[in-house]
mmCIF file as gemmi writes it, N, C-alpha and C atoms, coordinates in Angstrom:
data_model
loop_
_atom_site.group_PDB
_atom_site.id
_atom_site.type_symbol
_atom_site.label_atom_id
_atom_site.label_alt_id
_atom_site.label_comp_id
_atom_site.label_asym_id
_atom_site.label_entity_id
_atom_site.label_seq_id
_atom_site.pdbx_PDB_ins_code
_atom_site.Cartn_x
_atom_site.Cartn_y
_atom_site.Cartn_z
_atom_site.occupancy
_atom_site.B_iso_or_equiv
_atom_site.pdbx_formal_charge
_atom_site.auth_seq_id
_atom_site.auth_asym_id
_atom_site.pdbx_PDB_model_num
ATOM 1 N N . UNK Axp A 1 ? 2.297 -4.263 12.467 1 0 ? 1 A 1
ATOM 2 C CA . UNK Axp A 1 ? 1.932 -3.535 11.268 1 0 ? 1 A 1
ATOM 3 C C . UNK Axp A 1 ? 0.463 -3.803 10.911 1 0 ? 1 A 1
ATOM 4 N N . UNK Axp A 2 ? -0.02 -5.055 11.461 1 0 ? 2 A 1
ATOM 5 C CA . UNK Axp A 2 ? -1.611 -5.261 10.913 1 0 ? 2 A 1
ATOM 6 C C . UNK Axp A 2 ? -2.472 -4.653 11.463 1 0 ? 2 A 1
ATOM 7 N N . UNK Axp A 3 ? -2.084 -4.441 13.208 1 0 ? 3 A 1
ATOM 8 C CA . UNK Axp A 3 ? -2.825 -2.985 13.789 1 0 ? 3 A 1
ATOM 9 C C . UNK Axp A 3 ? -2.549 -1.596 13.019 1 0 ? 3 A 1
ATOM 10 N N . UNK Axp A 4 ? -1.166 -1.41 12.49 1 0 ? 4 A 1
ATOM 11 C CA . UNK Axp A 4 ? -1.244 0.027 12.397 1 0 ? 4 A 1
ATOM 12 C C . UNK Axp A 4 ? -1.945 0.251 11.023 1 0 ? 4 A 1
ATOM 13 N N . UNK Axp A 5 ? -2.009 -0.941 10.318 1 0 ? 5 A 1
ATOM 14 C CA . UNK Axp A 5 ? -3.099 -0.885 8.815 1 0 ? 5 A 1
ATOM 15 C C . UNK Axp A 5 ? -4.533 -0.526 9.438 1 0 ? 5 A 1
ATOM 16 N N . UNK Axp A 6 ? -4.933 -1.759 10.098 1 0 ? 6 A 1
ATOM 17 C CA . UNK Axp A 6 ? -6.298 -1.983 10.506 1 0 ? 6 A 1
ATOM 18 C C . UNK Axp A 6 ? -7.252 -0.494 11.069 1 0 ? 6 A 1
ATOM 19 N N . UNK Axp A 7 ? -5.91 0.092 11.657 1 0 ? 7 A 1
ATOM 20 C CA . UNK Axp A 7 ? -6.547 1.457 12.589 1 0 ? 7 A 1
ATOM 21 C C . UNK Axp A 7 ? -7.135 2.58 11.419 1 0 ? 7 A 1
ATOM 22 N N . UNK Axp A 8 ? -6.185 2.087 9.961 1 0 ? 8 A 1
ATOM 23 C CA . UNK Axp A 8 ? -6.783 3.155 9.1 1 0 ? 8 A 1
ATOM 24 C C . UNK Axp A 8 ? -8.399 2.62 7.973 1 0 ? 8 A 1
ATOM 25 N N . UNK Axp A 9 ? -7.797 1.438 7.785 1 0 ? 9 A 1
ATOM 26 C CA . UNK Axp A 9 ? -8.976 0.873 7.203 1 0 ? 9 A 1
ATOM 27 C C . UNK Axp A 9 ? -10.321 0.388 7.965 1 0 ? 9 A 1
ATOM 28 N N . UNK Axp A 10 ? -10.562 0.676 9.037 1 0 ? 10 A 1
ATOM 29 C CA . UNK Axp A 10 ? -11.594 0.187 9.644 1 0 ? 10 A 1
ATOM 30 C C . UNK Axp A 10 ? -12.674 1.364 8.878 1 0 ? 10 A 1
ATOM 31 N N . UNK Axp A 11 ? -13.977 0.47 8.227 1 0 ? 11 A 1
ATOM 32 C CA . UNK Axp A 11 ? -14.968 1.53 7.633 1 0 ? 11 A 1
ATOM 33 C C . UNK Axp A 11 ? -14.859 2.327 6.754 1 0 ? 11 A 1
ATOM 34 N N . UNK Axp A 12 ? -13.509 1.267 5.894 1 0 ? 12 A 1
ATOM 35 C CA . UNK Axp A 12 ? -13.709 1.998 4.38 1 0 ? 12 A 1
ATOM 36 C C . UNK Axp A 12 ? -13.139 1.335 3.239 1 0 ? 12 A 1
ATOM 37 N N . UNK Axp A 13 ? -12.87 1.24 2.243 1 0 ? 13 A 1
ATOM 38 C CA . UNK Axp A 13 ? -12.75 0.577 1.455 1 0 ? 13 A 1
ATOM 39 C C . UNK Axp A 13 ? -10.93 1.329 1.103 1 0 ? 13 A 1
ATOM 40 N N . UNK Axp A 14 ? -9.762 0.088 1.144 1 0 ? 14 A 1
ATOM 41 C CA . UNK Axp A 14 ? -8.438 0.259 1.066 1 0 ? 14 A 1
ATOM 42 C C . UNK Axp A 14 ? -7.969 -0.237 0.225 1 0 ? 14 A 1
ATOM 43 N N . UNK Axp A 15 ? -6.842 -0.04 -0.164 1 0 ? 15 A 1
ATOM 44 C CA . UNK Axp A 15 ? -5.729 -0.96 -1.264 1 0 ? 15 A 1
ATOM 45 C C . UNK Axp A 15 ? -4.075 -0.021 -0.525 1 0 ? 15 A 1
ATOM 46 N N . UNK Axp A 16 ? -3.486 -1.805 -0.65 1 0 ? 16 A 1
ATOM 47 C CA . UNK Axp A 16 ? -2.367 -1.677 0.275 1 0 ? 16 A 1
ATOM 48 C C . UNK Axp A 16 ? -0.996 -1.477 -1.33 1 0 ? 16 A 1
ATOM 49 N N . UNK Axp A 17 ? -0.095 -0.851 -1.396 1 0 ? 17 A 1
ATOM 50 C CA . UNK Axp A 17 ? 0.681 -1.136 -2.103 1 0 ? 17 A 1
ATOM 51 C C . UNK Axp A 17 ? 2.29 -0.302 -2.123 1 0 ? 17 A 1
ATOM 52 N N . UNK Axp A 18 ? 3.244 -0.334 -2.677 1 0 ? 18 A 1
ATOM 53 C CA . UNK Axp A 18 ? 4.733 -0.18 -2.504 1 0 ? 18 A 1
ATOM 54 C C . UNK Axp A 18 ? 5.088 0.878 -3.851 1 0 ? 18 A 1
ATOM 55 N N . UNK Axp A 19 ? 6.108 1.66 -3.428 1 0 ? 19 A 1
ATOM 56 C CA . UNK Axp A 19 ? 6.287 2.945 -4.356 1 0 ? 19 A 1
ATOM 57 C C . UNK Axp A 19 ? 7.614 3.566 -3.776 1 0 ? 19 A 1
ATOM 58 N N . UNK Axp A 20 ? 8.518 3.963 -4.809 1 0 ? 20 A 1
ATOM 59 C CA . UNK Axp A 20 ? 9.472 4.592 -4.537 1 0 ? 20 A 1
ATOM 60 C C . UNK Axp A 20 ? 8.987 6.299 -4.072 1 0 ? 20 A 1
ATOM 61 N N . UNK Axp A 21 ? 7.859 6.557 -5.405 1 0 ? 21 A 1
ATOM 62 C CA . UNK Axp A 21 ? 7.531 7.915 -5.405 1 0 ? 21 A 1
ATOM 63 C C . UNK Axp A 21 ? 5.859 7.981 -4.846 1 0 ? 21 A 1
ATOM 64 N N . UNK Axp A 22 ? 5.9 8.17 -3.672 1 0 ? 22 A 1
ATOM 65 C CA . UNK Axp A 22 ? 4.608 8.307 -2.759 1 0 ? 22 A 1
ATOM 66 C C . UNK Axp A 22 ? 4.059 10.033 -3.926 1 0 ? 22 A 1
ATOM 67 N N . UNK Axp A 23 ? 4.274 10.832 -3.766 1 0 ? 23 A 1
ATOM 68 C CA . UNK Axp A 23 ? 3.923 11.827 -4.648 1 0 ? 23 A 1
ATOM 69 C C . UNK Axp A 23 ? 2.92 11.487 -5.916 1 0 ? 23 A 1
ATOM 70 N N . UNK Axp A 24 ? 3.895 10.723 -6.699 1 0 ? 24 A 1
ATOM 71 C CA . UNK Axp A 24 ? 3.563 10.07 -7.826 1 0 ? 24 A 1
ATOM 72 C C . UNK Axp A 24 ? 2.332 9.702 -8.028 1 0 ? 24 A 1
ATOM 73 N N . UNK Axp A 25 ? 3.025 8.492 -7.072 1 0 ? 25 A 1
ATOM 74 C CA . UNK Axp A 25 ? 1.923 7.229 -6.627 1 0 ? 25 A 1
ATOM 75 C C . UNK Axp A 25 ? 0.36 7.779 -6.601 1 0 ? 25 A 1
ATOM 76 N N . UNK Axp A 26 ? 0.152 8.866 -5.349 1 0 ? 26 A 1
ATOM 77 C CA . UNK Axp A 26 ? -0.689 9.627 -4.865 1 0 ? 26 A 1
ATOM 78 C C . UNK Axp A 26 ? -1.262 9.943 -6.259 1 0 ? 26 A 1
ATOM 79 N N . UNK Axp A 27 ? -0.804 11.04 -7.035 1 0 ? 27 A 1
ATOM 80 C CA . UNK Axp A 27 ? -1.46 11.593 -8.262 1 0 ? 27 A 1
ATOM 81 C C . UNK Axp A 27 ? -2.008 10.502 -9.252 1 0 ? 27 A 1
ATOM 82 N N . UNK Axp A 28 ? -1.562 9.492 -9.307 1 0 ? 28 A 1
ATOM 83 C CA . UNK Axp A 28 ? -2.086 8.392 -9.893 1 0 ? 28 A 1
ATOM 84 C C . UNK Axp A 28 ? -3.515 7.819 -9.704 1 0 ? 28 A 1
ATOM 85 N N . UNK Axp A 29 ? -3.926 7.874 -8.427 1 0 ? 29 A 1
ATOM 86 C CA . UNK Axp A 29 ? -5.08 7.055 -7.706 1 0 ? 29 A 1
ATOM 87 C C . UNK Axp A 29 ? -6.042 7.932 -6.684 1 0 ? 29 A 1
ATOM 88 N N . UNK Axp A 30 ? -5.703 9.794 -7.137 1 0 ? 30 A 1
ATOM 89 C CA . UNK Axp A 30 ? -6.52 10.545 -6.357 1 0 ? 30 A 1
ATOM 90 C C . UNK Axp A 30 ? -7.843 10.512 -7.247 1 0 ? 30 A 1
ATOM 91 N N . UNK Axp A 31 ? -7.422 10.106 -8.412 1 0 ? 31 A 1
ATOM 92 C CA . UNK Axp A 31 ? -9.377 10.666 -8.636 1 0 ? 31 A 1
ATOM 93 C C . UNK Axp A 31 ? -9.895 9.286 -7.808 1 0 ? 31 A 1
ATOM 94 N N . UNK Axp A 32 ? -9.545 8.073 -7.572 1 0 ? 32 A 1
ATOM 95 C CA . UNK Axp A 32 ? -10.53 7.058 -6.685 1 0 ? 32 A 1
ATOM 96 C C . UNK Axp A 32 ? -10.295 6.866 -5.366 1 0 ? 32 A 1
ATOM 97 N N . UNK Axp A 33 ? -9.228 7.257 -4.744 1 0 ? 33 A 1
ATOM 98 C CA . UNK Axp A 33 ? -9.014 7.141 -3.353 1 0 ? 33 A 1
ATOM 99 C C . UNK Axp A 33 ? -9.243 8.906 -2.453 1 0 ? 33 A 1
ATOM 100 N N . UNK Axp A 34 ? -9.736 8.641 -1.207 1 0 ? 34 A 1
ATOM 101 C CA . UNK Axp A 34 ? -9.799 9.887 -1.068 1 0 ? 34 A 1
ATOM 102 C C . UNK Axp A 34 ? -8.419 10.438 0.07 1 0 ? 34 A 1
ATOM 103 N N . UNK Axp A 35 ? -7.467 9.43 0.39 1 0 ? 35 A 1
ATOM 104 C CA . UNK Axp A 35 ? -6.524 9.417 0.987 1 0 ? 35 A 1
ATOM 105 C C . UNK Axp A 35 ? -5.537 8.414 0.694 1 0 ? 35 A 1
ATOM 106 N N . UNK Axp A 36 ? -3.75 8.86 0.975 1 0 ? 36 A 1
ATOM 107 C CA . UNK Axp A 36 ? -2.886 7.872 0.922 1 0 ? 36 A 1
ATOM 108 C C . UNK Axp A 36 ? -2.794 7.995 2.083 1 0 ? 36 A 1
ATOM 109 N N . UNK Axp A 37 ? -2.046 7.339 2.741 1 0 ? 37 A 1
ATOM 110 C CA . UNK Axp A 37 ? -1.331 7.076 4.036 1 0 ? 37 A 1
ATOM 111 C C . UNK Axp A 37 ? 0.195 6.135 3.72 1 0 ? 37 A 1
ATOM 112 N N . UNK Axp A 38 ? 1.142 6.717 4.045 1 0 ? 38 A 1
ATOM 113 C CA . UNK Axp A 38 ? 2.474 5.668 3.766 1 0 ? 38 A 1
ATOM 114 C C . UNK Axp A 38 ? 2.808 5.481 5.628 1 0 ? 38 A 1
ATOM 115 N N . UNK Axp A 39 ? 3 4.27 5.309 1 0 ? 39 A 1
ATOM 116 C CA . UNK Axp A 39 ? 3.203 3.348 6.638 1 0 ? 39 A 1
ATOM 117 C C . UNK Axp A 39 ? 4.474 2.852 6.904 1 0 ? 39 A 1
ATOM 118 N N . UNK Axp A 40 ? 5.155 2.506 6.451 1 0 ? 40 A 1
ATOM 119 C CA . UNK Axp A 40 ? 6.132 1.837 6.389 1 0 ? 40 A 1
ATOM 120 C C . UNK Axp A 40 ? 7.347 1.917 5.157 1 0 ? 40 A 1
ATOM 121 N N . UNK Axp A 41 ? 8.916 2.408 5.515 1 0 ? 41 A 1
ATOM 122 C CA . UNK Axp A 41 ? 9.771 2.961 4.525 1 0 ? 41 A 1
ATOM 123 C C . UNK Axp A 41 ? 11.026 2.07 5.047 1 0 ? 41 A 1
ATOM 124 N N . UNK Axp A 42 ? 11.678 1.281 3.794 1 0 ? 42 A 1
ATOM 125 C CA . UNK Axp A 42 ? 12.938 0.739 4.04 1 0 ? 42 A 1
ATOM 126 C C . UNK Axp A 42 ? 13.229 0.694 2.394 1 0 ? 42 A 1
ATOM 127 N N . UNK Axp A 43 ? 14.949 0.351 2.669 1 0 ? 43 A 1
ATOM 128 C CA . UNK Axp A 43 ? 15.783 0.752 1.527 1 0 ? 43 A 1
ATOM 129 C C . UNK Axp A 43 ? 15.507 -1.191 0.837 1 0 ? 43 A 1
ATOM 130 N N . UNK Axp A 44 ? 15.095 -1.775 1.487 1 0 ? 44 A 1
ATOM 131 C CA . UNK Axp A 44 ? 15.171 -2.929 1.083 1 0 ? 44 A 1
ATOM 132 C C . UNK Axp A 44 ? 13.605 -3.506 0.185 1 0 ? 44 A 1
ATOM 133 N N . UNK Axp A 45 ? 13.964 -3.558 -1.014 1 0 ? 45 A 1
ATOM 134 C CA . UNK Axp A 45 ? 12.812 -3.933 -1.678 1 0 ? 45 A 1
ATOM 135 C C . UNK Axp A 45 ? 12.115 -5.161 -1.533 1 0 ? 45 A 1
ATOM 136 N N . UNK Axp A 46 ? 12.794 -6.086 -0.922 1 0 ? 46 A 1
ATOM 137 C CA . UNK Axp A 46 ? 12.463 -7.659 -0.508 1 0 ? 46 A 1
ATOM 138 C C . UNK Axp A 46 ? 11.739 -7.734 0.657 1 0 ? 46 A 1
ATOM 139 N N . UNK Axp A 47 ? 11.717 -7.088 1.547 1 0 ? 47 A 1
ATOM 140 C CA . UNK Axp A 47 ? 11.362 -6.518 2.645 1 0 ? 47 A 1
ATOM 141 C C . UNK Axp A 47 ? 10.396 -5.766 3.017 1 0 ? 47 A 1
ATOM 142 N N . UNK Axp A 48 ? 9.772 -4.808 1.802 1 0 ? 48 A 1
ATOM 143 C CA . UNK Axp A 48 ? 8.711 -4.095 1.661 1 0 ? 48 A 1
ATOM 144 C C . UNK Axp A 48 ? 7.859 -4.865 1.069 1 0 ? 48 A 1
ATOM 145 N N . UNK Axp A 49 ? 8.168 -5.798 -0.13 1 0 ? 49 A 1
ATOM 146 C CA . UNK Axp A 49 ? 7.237 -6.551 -1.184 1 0 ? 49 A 1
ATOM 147 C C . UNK Axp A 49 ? 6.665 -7.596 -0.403 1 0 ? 49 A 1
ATOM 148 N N . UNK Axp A 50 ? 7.742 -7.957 0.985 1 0 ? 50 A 1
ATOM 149 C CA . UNK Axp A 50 ? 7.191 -9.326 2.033 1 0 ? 50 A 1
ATOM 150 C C . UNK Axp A 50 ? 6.166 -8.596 2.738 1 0 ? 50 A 1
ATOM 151 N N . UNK Axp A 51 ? 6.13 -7.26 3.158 1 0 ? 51 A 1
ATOM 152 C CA . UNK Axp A 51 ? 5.057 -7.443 4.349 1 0 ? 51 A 1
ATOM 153 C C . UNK Axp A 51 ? 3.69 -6.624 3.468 1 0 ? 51 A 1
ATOM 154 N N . UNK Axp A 52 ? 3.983 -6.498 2.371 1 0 ? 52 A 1
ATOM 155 C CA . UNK Axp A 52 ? 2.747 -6.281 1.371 1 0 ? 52 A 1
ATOM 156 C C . UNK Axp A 52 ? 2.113 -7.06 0.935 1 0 ? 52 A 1
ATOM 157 N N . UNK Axp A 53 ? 3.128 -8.364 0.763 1 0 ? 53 A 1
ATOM 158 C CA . UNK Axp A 53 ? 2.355 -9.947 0.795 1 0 ? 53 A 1
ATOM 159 C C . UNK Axp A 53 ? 1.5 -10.093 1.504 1 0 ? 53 A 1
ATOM 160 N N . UNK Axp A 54 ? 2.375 -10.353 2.937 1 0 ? 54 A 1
ATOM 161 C CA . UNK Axp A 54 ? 1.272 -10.572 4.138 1 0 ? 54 A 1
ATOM 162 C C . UNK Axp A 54 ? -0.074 -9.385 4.168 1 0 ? 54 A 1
ATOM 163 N N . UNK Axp A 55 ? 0.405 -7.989 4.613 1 0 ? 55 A 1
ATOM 164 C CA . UNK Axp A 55 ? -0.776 -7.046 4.789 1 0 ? 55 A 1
ATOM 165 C C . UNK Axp A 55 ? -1.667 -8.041 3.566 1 0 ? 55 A 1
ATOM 166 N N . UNK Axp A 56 ? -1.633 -8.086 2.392 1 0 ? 56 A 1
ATOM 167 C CA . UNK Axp A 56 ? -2.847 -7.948 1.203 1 0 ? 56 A 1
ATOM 168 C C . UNK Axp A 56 ? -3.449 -9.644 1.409 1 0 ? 56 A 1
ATOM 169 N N . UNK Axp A 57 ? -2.838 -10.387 2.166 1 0 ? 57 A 1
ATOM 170 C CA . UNK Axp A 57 ? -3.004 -11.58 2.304 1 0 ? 57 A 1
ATOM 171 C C . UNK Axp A 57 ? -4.308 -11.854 3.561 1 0 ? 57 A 1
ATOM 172 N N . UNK Axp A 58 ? -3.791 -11.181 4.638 1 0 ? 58 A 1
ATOM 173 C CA . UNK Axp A 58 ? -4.595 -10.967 5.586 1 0 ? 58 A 1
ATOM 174 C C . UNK Axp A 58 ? -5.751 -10.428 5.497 1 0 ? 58 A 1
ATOM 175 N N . UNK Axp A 59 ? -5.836 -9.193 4.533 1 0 ? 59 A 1
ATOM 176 C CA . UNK Axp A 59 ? -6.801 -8.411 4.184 1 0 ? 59 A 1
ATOM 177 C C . UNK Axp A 59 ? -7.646 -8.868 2.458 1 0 ? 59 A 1
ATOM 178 N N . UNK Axp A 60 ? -7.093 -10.267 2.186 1 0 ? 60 A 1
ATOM 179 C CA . UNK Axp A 60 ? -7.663 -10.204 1.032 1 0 ? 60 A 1
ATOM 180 C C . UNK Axp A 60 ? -9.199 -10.392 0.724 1 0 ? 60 A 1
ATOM 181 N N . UNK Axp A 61 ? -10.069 -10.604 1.661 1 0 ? 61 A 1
ATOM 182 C CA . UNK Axp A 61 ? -11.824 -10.48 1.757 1 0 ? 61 A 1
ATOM 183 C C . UNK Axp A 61 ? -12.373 -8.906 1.927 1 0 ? 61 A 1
ATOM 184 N N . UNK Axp A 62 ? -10.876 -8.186 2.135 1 0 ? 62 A 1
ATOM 185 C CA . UNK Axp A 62 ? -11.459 -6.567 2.459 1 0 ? 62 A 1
ATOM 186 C C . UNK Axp A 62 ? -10.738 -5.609 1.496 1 0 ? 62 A 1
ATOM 187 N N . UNK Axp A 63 ? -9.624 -5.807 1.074 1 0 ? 63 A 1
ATOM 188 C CA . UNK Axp A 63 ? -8.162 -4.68 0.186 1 0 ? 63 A 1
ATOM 189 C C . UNK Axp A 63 ? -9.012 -4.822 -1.115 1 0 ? 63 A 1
ATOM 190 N N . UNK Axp A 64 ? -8.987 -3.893 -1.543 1 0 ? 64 A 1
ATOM 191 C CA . UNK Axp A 64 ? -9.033 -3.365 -3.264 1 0 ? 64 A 1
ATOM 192 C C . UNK Axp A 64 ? -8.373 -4.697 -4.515 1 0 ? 64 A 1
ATOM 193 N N . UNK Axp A 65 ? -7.43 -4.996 -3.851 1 0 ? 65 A 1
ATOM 194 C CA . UNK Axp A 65 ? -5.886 -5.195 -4.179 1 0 ? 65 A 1
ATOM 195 C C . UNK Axp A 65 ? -6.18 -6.593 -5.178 1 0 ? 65 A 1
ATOM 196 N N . UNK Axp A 66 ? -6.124 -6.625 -6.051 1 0 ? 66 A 1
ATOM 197 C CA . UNK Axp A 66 ? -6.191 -7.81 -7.658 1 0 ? 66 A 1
ATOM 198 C C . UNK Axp A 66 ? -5.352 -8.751 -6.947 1 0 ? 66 A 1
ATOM 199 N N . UNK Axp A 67 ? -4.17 -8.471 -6.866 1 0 ? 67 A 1
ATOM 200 C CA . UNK Axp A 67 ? -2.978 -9.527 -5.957 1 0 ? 67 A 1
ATOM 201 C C . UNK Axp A 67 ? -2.468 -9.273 -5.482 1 0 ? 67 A 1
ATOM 202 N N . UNK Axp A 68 ? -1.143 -10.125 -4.372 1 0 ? 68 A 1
ATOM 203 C CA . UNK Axp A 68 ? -0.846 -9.744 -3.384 1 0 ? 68 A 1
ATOM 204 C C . UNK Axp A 68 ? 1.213 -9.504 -3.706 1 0 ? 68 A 1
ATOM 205 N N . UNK Axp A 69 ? 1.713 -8.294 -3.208 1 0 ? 69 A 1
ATOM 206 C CA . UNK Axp A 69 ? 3.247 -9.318 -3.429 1 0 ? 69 A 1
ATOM 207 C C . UNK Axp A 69 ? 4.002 -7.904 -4.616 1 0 ? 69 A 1
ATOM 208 N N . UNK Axp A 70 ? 2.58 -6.71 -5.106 1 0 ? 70 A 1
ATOM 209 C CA . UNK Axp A 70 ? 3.493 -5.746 -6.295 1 0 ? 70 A 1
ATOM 210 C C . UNK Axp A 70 ? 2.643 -6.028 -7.562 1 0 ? 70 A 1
ATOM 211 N N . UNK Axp A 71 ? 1.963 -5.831 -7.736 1 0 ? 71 A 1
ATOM 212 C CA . UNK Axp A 71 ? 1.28 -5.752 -9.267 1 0 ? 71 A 1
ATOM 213 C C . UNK Axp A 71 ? 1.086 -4.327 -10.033 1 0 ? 71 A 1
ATOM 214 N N . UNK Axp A 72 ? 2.108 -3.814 -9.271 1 0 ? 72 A 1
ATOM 215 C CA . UNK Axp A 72 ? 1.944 -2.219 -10.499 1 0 ? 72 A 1
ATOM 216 C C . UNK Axp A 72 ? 3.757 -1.492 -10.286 1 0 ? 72 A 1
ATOM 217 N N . UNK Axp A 73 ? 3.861 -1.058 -11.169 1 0 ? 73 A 1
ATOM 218 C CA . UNK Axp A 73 ? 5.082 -0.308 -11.11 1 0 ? 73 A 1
ATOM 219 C C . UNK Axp A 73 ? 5.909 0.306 -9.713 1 0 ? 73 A 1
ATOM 220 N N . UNK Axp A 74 ? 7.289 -0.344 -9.413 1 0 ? 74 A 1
ATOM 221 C CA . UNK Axp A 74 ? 7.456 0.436 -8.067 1 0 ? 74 A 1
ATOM 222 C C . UNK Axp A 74 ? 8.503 1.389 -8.177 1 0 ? 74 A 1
ATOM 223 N N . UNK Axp A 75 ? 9.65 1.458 -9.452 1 0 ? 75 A 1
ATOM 224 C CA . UNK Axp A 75 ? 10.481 2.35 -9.687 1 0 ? 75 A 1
ATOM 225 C C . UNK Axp A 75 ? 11.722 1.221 -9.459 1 0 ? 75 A 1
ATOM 226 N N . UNK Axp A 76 ? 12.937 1.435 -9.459 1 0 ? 76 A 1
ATOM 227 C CA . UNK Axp A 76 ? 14.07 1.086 -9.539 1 0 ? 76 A 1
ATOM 228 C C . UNK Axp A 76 ? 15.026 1.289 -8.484 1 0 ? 76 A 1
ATOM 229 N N . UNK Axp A 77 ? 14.474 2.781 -7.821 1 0 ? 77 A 1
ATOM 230 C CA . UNK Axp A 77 ? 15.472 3.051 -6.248 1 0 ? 77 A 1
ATOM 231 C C . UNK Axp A 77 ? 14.722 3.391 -5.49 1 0 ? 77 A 1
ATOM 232 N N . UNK Axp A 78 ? 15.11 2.954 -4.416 1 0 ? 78 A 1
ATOM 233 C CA . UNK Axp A 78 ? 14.725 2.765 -3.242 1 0 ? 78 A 1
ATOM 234 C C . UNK Axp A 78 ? 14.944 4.421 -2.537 1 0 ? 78 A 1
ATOM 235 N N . UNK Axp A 79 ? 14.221 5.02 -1.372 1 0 ? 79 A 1
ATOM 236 C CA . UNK Axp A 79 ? 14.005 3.93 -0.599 1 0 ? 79 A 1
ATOM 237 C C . UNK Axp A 79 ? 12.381 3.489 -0.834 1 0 ? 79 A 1
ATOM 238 N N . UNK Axp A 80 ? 11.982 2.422 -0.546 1 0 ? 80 A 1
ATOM 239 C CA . UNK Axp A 80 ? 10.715 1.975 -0.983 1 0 ? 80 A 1
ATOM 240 C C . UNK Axp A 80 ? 9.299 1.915 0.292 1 0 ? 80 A 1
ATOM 241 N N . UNK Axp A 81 ? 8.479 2.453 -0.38 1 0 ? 81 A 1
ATOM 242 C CA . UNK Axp A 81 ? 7.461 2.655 0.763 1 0 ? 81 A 1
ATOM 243 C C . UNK Axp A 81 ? 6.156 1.835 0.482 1 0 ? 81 A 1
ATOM 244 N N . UNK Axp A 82 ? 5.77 1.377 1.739 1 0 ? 82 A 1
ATOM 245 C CA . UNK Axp A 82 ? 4.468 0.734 1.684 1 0 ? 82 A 1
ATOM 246 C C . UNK Axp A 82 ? 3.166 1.948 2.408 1 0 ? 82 A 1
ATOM 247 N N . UNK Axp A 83 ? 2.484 1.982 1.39 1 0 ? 83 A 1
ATOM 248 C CA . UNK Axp A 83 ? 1.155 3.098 1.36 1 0 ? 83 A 1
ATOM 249 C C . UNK Axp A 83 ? -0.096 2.391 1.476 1 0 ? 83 A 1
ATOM 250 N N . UNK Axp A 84 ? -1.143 2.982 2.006 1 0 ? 84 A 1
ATOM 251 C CA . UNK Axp A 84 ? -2.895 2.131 2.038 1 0 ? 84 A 1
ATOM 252 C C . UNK Axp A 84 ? -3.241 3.359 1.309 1 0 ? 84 A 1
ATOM 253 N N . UNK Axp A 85 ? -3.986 3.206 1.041 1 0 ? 85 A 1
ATOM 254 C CA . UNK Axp A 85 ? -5.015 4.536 -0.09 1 0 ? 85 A 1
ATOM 255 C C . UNK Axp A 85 ? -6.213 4.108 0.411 1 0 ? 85 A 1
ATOM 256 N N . UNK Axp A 86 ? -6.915 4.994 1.061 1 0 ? 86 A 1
ATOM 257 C CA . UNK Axp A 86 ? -8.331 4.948 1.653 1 0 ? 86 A 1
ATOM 258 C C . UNK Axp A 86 ? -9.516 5.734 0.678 1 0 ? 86 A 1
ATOM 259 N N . UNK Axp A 87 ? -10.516 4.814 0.888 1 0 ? 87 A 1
ATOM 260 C CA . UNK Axp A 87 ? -11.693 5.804 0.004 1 0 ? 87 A 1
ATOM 261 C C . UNK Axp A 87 ? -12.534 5.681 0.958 1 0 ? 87 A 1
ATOM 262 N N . UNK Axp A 88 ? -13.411 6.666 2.017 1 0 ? 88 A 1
ATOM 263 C CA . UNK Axp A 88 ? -14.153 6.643 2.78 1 0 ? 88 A 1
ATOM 264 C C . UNK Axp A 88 ? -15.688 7.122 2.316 1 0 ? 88 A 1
């Protein structure tokens, strides 16, 4: 998964994060990002919030991202998706 992040963020400024409603999500953060990308979809919220840890952990000298692990609203049902939002 850190290649299939890396391949999008190379040469631009990213923030990695988790959302029931990619739609939503998207309309939320288009006036500053100039792309979403959703990467990764499972019904398991423990599971999505772990490798958002890691991604924002790995990337924390380069991601947007305040903290690592869910710091904004993700909804209540699943299934839950992990998204990068690119601003190039």
């Amino acid at each position: 998964m850190r290649r299939r992040v890396s391949a999008y963020t190379r040469d631009c400024s990213f923030k990695i994060g988790i959302t029931c409603n990619p739609e939503a999500r998207w309309q939320a953060h288009k006036d500053s990002y100039d792309q979403m990308v959703v990467v990764y979809e499972s019904s398991s919220i423990d599971c999505v919030s772990q490798l958002e840890r890691e991604l924002t952990d790995h990337n924390e000298d380069f991601a947007d991202n305040v903290i690592s692990g869910g710091g904004g609203h993700i909804g209540k049902r699943g299934p839950y998706y992990l998204y990068v939002l690119l601003r190039h």
